[in-house]
N, CA, C and O atoms as CSV, one atom per row, in Angstrom:
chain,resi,resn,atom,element,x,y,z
A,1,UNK,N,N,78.562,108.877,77.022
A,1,UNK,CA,C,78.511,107.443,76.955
A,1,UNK,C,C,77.358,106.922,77.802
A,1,UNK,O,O,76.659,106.005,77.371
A,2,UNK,N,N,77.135,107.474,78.993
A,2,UNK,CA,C,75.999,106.864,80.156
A,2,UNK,C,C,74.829,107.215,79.026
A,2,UNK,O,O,74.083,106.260,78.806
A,3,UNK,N,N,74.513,108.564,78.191
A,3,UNK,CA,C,73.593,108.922,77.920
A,3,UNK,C,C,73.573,107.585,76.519
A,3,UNK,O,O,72.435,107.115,76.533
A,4,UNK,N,N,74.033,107.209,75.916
A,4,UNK,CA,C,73.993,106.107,75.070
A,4,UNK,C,C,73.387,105.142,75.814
A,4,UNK,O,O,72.183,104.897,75.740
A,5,UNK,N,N,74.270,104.501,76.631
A,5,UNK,CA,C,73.848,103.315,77.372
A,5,UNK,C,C,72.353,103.029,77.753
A,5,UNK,O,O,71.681,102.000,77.684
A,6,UNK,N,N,71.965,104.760,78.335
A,6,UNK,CA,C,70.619,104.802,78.742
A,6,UNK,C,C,69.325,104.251,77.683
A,6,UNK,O,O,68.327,103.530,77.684
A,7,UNK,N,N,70.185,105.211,76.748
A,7,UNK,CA,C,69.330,105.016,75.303
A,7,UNK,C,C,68.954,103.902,74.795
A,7,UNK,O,O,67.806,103.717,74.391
A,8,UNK,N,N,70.227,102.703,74.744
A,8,UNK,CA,C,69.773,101.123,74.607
A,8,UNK,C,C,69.416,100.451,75.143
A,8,UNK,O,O,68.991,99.392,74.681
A,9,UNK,N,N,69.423,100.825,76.681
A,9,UNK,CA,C,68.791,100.399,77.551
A,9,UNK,C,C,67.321,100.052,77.392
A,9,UNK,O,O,66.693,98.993,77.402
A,10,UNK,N,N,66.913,101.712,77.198
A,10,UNK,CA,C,65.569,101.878,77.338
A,10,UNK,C,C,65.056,101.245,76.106
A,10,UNK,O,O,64.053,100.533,76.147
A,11,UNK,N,N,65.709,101.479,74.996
A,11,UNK,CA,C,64.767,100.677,73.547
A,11,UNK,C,C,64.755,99.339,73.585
A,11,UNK,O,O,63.873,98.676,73.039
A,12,UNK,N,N,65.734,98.840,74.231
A,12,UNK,CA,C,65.951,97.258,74.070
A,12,UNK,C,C,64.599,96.950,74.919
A,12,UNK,O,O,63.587,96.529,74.360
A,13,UNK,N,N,64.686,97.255,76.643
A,13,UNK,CA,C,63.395,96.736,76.853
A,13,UNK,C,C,61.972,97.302,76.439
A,13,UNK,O,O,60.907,96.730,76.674
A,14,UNK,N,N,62.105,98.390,75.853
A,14,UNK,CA,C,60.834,98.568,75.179
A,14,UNK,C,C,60.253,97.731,73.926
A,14,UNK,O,O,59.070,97.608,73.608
A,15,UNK,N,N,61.661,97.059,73.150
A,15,UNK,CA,C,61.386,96.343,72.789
A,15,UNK,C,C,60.801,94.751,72.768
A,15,UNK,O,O,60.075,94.026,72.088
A,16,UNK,N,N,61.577,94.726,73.915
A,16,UNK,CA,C,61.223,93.294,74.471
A,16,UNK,C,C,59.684,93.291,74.840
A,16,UNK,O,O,58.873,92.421,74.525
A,17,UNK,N,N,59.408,94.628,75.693
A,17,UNK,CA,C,57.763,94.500,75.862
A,17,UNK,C,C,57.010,94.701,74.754
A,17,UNK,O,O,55.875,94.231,74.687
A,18,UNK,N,N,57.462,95.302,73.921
A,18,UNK,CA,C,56.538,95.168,72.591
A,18,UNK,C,C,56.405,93.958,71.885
A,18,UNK,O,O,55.345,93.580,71.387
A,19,UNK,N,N,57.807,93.157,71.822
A,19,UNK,CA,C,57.798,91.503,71.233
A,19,UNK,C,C,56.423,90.676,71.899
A,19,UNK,O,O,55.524,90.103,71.284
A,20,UNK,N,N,56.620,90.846,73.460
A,20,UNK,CA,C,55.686,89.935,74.345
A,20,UNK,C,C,54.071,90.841,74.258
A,20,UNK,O,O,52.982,90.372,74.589
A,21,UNK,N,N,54.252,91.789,73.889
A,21,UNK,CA,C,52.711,92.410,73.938
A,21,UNK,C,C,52.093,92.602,72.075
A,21,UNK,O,O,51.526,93.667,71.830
A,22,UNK,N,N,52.191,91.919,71.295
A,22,UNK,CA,C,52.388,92.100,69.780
A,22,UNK,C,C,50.741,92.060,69.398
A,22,UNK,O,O,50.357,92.093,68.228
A,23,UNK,N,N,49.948,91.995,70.399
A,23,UNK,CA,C,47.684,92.335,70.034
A,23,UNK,C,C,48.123,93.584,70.720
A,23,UNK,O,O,48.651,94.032,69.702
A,24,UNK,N,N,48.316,94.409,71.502
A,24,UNK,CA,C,48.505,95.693,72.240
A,24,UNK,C,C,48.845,96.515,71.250
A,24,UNK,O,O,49.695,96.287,70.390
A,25,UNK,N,N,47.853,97.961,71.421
A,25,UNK,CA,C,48.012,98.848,70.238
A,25,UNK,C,C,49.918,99.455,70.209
A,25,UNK,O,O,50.715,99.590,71.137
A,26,UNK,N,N,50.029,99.632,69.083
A,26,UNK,CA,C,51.698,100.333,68.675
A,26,UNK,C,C,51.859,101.432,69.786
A,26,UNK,O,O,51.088,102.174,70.394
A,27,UNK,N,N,53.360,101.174,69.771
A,27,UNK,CA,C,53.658,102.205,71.229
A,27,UNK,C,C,54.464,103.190,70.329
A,27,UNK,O,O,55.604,103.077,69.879
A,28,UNK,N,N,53.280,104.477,70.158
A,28,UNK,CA,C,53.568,105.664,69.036
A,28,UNK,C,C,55.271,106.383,69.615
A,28,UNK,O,O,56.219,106.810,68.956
A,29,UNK,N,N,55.056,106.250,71.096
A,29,UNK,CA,C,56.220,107.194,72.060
A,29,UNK,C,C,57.558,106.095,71.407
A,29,UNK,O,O,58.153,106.799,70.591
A,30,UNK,N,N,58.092,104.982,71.444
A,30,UNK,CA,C,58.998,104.351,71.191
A,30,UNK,C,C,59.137,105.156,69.348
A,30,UNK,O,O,60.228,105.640,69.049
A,31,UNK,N,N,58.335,105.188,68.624
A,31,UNK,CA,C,58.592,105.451,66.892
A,31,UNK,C,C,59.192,107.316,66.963
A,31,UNK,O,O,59.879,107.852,66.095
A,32,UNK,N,N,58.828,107.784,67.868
A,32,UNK,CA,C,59.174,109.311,67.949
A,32,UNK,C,C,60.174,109.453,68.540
A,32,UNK,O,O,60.771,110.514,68.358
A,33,UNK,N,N,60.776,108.401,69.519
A,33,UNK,CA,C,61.585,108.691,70.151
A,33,UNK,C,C,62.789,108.180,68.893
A,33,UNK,O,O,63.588,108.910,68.306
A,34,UNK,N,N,62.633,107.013,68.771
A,34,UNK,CA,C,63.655,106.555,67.480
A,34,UNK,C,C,63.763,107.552,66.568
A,34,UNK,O,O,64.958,107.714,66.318
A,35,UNK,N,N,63.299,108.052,66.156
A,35,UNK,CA,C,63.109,108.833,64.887
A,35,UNK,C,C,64.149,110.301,65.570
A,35,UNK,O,O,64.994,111.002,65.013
A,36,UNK,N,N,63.808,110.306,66.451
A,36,UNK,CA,C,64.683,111.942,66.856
A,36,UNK,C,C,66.195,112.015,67.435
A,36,UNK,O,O,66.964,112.933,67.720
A,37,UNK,N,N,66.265,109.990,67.485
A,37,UNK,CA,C,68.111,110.321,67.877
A,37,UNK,C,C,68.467,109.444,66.200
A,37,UNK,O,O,69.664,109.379,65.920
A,38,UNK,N,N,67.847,109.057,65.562
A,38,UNK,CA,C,68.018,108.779,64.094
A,38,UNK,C,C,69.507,109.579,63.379
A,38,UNK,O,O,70.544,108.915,63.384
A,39,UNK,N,N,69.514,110.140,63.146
A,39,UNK,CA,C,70.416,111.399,62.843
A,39,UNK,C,C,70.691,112.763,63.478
A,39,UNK,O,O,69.996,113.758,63.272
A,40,UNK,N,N,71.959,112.711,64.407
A,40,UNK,CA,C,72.541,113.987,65.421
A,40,UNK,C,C,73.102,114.416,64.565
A,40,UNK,O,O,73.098,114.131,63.367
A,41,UNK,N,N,73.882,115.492,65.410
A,41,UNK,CA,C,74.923,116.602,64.491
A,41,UNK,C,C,75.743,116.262,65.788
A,41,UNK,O,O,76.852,116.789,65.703
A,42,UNK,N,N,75.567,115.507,67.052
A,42,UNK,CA,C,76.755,115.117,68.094
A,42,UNK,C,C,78.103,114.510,66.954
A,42,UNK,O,O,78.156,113.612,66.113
A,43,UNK,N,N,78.984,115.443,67.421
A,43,UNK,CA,C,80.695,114.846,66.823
A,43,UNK,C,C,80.768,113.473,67.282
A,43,UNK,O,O,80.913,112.600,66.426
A,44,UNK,N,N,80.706,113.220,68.240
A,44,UNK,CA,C,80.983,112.121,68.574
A,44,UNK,C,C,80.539,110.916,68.451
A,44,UNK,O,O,81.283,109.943,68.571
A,45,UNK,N,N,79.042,110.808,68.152
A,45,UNK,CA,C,78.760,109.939,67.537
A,45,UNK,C,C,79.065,110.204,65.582
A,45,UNK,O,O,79.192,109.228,64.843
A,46,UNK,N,N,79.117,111.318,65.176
A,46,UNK,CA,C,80.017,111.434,63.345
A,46,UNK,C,C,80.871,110.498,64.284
A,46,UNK,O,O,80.787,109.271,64.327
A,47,UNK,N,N,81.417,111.020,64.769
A,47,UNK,CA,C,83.541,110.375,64.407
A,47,UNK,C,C,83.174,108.696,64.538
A,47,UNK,O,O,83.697,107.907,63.752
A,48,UNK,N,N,82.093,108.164,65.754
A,48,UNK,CA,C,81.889,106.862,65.986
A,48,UNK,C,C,81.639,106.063,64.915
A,48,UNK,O,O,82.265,105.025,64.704
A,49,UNK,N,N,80.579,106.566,64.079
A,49,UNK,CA,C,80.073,106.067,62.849
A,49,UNK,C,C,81.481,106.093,61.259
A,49,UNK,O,O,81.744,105.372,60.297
A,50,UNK,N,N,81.997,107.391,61.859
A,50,UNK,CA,C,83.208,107.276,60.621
A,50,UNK,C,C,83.764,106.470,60.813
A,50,UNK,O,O,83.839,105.616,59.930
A,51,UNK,N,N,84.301,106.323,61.766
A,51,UNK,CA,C,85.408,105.122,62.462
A,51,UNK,C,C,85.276,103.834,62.013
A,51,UNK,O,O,86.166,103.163,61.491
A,52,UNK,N,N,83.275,103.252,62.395
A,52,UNK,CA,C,83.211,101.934,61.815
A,52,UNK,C,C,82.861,101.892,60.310
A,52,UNK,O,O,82.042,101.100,59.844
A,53,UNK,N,N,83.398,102.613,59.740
A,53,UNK,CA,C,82.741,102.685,58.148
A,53,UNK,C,C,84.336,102.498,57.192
A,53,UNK,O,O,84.472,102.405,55.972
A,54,UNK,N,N,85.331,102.492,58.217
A,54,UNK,CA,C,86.710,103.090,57.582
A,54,UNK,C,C,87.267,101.566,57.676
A,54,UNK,O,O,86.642,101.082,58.620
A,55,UNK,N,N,88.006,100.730,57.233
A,55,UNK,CA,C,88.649,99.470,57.361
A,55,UNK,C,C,90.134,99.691,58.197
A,55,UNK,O,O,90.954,100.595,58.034
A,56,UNK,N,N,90.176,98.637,59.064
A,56,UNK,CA,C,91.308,99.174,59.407
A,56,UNK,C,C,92.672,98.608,58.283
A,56,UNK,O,O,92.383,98.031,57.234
A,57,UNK,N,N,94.037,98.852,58.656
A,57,UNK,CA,C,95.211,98.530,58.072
A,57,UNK,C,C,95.236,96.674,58.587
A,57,UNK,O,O,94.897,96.242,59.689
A,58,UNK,N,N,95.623,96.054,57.676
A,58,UNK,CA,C,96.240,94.924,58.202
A,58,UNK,C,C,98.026,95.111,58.503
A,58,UNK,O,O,98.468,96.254,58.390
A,59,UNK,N,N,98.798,94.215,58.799
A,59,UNK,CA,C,99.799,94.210,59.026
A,59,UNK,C,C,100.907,94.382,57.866
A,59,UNK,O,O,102.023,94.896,57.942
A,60,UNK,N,N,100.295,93.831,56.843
A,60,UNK,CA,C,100.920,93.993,55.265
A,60,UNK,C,C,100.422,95.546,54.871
A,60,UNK,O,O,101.283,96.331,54.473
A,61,UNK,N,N,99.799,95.742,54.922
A,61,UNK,CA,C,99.223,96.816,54.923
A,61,UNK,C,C,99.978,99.019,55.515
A,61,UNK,O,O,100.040,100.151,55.036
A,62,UNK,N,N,100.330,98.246,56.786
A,62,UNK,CA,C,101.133,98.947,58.047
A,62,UNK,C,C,102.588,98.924,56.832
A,62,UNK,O,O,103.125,99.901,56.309
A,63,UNK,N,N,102.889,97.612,56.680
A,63,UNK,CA,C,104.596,97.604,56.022
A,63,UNK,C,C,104.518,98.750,54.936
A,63,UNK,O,O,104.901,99.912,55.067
A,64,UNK,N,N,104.030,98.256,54.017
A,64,UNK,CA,C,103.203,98.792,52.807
A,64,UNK,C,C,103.737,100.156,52.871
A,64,UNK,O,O,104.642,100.686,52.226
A,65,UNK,N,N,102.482,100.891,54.392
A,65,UNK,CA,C,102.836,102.349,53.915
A,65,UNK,C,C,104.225,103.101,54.651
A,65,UNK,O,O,104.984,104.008,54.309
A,66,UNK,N,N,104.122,102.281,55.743
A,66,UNK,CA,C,105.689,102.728,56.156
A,66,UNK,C,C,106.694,102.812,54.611
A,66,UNK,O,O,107.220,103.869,54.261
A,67,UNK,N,N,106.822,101.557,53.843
A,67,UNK,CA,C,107.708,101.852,52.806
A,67,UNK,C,C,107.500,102.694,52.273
A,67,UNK,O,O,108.455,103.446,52.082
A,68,UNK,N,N,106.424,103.010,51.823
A,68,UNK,CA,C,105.609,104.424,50.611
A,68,UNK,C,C,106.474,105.450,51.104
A,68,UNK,O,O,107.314,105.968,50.368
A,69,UNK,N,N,106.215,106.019,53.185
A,69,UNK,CA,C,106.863,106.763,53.762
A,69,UNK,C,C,107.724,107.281,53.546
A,69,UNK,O,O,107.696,108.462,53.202
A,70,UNK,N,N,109.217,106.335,53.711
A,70,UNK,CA,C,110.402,106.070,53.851
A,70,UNK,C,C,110.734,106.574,52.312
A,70,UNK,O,O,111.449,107.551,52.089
A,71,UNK,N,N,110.154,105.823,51.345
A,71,UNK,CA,C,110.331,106.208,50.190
A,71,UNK,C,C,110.429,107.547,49.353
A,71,UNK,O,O,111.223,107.897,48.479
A,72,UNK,N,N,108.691,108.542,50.274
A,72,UNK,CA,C,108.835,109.951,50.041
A,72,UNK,C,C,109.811,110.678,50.506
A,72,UNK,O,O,110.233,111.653,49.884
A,73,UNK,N,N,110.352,110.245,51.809
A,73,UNK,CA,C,111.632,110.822,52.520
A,73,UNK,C,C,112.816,111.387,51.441
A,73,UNK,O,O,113.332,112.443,51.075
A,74,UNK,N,N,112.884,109.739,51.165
A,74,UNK,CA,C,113.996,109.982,50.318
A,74,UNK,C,C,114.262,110.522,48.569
A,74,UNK,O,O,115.215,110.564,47.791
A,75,UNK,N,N,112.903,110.852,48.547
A,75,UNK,CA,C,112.903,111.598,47.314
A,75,UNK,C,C,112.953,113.067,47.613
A,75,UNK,O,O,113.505,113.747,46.747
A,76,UNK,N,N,112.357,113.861,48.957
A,76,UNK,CA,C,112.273,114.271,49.193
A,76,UNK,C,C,113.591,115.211,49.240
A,76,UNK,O,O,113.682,116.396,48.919
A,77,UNK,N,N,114.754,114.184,49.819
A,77,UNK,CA,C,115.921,114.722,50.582
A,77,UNK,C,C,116.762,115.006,48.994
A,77,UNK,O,O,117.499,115.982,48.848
A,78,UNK,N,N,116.516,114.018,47.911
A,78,UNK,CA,C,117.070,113.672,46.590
A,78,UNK,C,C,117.175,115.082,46.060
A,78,UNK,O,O,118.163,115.753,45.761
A,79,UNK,N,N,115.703,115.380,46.022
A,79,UNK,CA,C,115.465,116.333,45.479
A,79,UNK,C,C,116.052,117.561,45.890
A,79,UNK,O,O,116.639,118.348,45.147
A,80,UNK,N,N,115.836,117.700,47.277
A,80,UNK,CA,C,116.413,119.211,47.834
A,80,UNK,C,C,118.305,119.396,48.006
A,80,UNK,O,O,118.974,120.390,48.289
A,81,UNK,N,N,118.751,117.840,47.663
A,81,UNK,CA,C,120.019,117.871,47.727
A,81,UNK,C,C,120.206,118.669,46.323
A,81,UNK,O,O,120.839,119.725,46.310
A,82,UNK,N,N,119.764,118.252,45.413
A,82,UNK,CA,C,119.897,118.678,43.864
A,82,UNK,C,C,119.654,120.180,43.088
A,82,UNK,O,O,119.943,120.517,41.940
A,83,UNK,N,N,118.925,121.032,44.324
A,83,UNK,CA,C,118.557,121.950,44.135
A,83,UNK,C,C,119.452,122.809,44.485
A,83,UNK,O,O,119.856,122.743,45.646
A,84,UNK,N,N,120.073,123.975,43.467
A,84,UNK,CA,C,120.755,124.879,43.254
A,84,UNK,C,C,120.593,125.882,44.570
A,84,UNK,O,O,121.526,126.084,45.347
A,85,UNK,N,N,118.966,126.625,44.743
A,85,UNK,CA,C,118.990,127.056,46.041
A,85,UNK,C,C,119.252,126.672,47.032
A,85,UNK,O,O,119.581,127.542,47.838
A,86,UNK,N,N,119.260,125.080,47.575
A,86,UNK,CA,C,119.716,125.047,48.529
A,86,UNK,C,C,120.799,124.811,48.811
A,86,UNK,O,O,121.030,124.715,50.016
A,87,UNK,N,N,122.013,124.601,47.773
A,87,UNK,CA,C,123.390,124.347,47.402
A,87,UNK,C,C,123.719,125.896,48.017
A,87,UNK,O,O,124.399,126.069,49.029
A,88,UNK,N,N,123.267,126.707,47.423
A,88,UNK,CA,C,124.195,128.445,47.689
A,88,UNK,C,C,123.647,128.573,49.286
A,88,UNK,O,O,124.544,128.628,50.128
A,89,UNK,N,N,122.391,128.619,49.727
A,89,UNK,CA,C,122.116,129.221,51.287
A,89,UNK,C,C,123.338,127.936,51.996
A,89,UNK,O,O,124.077,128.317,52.904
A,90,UNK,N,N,123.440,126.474,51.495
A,90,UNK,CA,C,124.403,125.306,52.793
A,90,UNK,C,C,125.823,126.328,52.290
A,90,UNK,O,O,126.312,126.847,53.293
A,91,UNK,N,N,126.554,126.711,51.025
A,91,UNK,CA,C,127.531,127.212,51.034
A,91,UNK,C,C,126.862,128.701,51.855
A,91,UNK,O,O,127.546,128.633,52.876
A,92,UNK,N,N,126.355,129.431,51.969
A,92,UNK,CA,C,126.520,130.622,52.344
A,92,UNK,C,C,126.512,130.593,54.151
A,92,UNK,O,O,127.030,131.557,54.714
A,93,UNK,N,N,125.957,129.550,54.940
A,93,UNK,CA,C,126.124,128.868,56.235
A,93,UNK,C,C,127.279,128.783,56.212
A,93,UNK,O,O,127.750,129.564,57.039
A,94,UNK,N,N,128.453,127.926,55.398
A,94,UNK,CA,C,129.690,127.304,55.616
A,94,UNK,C,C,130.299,128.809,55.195
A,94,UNK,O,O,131.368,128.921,55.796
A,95,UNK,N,N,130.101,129.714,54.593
A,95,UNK,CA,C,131.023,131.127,54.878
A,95,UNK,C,C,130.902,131.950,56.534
A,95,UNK,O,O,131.687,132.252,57.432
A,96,UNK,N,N,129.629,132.052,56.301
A,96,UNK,CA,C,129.148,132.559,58.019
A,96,UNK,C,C,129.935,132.144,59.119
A,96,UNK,O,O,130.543,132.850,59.924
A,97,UNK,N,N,129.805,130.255,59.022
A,97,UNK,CA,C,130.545,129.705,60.019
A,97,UNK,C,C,132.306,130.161,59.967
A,97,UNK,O,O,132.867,130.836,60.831
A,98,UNK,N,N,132.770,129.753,59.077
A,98,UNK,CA,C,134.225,130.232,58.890
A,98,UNK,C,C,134.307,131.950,59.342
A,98,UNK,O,O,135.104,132.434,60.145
A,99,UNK,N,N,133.607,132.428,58.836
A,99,UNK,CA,C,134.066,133.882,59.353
A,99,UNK,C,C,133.343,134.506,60.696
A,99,UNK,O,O,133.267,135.648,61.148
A,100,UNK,N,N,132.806,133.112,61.157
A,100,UNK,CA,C,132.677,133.697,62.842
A,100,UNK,C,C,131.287,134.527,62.998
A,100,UNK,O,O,131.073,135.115,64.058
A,101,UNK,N,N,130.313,134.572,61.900
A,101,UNK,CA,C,129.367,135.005,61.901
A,101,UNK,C,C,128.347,134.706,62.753
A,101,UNK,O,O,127.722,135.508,63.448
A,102,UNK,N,N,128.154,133.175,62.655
A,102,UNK,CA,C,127.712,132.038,63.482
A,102,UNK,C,C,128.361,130.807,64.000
A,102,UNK,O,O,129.172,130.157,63.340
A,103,UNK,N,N,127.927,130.470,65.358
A,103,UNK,CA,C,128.975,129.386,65.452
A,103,UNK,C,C,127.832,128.318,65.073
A,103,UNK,O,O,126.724,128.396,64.541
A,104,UNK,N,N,128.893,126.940,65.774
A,104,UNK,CA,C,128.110,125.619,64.731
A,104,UNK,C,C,126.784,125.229,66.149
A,104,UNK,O,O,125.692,124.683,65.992
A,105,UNK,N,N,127.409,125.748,67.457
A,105,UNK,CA,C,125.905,125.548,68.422
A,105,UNK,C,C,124.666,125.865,67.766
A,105,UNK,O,O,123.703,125.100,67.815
A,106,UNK,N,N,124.649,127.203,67.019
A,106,UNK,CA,C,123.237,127.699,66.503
A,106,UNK,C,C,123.086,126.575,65.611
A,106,UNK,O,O,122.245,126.917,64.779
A,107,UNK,N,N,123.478,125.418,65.374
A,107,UNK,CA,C,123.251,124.628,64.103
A,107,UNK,C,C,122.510,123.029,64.805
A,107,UNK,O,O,121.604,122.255,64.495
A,108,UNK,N,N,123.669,123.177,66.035
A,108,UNK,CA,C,123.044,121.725,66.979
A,108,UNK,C,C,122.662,121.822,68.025
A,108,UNK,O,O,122.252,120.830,68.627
């Protein structure tokens, strides 16, 4: 972050002296220097730039997918209630338990 700061630091007033000096030949060192932090492979500035490129959620938005959520849950649970395999392994638990195989602690 300091090394950012430095960075705008330094272009901003280089800029400013270039605004106030505009008959003074081009300052070649300011165009090379721009040009070489132009595009990093630093993560951290990717993730910075992803970040502001992404919109955030509004509040309708937040509801929205919580419901979507909630919704997969419960198709989720629909589904695996309905399923034959998992009907025989919950009965084959409820034999175990009855015959002392396992108690119900291993369960809670």
């Amino acid at each position: 972050m300091e090394q950012f700061e430095e960075h705008i630091s330094v272009e901003s007033s280089e800029l400013v002296d270039a605004e106030f000096h505009e008959h003074a030949e081009p300052d070649l060192h300011l165009e090379e220097h721009h040009d070489e932090n132009a595009w990093t492979d630093d993560p951290v500035r990717v993730y910075l730039r992803e970040m502001g490129s992404v919109s955030l959620l509004s509040r309708q938005g937040e509801i929205h997918l919580a419901q979507r959520m909630e919704r997969g849950k419960y198709l989720v649970r629909k589904a695996l209630s309905r399923s034959p395999l998992v009907w025989r392994r919950v009965l084959a638990l409820q034999e175990d338990l009855r015959q002392g195989v396992v108690r119900m602690d291993d369960f809670f």
